[in-house]
C-alpha positions as a Markdown table, in Angstrom:
| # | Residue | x | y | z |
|---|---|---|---|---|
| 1 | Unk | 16.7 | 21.7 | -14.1 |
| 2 | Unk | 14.1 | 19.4 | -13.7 |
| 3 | Unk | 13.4 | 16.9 | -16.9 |
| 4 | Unk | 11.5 | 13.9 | -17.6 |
| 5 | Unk | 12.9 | 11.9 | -20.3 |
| 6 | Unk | 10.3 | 9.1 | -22.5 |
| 7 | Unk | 12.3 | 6.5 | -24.9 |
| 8 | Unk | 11.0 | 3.3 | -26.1 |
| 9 | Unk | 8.8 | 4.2 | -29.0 |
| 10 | Unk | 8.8 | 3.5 | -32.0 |
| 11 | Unk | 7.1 | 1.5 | -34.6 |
| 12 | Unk | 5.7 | -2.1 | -34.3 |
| 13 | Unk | 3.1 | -4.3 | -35.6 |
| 14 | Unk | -0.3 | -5.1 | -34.3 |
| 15 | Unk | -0.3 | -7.4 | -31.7 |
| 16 | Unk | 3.0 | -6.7 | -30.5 |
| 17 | Unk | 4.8 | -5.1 | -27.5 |
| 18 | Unk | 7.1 | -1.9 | -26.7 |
| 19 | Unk | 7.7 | -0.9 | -23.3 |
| 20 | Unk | 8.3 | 3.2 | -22.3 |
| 21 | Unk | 10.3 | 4.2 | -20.0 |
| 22 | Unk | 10.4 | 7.8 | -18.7 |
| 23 | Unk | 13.5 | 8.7 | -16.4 |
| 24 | Unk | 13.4 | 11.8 | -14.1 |
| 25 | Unk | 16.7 | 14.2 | -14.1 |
| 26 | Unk | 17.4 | 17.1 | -11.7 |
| 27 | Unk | 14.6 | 15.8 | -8.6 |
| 28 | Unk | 14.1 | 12.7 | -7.7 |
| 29 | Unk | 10.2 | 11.1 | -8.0 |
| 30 | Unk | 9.8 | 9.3 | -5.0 |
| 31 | Unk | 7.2 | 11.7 | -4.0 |
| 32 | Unk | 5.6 | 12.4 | -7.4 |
| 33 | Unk | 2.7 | 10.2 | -9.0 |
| 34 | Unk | 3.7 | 10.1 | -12.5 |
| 35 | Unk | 0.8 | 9.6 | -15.3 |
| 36 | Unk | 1.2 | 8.1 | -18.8 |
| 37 | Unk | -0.7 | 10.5 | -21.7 |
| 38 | Unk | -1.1 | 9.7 | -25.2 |
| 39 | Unk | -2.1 | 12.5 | -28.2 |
| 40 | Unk | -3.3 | 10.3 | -30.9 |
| 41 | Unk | -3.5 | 12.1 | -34.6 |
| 42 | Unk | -6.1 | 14.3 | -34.9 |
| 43 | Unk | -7.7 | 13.8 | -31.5 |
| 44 | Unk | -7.1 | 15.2 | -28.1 |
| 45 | Unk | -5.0 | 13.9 | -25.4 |
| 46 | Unk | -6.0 | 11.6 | -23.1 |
| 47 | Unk | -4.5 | 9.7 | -20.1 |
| 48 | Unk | -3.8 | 6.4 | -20.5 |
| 49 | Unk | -2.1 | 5.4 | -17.2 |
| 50 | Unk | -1.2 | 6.9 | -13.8 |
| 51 | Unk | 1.3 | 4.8 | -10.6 |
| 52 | Unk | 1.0 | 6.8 | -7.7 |
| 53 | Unk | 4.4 | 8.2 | -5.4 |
| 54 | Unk | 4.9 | 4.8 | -3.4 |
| 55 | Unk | 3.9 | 2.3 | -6.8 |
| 56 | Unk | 0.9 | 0.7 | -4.4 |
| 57 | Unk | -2.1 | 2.2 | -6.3 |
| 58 | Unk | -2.2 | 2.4 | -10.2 |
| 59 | Unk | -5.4 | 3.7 | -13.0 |
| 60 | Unk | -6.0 | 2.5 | -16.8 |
| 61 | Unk | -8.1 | 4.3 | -19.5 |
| 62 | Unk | -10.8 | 1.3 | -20.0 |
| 63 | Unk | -9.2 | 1.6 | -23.5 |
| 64 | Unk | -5.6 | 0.1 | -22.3 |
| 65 | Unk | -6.9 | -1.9 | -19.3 |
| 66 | Unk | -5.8 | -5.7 | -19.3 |
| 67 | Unk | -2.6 | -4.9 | -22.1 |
| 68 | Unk | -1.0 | -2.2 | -20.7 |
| 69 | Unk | 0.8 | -1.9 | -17.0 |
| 70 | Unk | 2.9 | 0.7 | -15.1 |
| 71 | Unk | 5.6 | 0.2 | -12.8 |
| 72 | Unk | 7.7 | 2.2 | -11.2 |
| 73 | Unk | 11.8 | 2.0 | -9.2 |
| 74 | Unk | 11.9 | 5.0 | -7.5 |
| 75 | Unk | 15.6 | 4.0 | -6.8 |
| 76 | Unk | 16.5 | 4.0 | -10.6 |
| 77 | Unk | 13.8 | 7.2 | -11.0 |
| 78 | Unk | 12.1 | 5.9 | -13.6 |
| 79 | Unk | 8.9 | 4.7 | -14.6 |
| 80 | Unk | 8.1 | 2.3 | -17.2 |
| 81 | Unk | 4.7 | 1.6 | -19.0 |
| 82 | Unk | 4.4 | -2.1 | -20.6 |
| 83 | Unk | 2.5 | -2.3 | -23.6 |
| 84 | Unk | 1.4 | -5.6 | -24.8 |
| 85 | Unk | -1.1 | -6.7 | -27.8 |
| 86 | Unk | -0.7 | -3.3 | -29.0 |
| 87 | Unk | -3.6 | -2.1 | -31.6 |
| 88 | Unk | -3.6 | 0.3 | -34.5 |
| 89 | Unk | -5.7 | 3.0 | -32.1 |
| 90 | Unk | -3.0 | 2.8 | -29.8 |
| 91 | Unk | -0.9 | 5.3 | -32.1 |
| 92 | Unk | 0.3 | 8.7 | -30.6 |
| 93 | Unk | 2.8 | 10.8 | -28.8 |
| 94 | Unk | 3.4 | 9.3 | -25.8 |
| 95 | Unk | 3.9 | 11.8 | -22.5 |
| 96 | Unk | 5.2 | 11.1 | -19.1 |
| 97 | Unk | 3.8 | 13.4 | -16.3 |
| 98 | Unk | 4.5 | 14.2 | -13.0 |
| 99 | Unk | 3.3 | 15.9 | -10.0 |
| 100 | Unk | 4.2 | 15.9 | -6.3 |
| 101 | Unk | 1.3 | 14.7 | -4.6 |
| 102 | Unk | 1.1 | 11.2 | -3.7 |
| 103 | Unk | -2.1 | 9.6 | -5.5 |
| 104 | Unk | -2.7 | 9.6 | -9.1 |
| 105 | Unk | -5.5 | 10.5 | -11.4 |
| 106 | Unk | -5.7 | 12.5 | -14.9 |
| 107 | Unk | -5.8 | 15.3 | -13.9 |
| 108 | Unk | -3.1 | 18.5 | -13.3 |
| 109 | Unk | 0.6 | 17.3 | -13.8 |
| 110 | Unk | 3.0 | 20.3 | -12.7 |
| 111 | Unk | 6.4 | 18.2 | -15.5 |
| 112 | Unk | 6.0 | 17.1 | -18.7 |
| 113 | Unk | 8.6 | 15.2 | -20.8 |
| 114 | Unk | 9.0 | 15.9 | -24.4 |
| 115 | Unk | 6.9 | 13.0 | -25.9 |
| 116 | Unk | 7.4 | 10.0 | -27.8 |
| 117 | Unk | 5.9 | 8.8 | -30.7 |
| 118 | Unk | 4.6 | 5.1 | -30.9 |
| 119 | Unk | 2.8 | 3.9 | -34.3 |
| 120 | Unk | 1.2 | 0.4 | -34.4 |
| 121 | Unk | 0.9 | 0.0 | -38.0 |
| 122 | Unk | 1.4 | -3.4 | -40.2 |
């Protein structure tokens, strides 16, 4: 059965840092970009960051550029996404995506994990 995994959430202050991870079970993800979503309360989902197949080419939301970055060890078949100077907007569930094509954008993801929630909150 293929499964995408997210951990790493949680709550933390503004200004500070959590890191996701999202870890793929049942395929491996060396051929699939994998996107980073975010469904903040009340509003619609949006993507926030994308790594594409090989971990050479990589998009941010304007919102998250600079303080956020993706990375990827297709060896270890996961994906993390570092968030730093973290902001009170930047509450939501967190989703990992994947589809097997080799470049990312936001658009159609094929696996979904089951979301994580992060709350920047003092």
């Amino acid at each position: 059965q293929l499964q995408l995994v997210e951990s790493g959430g949680g709550l933390v202050q503004p200004g500070g840092s959590l890191r996701l991870s999202c870890t793929a079970s049942g395929f491996t993800l060396d051929t699939y970009s994998i996107g980073w979503f975010r469904l903040p309360p009340g509003k619609e989902r949006e993507g926030v960051s994308c790594i594409s197949s090989s971990g050479g080419s990589w998009n941010y939301s304007d919102s998250v550029k600079g303080r956020f970055t993706i990375t990827r060890d297709n060896a270890r078949n996961t994906v993390w996404l570092q968030m730093n100077s973290l902001k009170p907007e930047d509450t939501g569930v967190y989703y990992c995506a994947a589809r097997p094509w080799p470049l990312c954008d936001f658009n159609i993801y094929n696996y979904w994990g089951q979301g994580i929630q992060v709350t920047v909150s003092s």
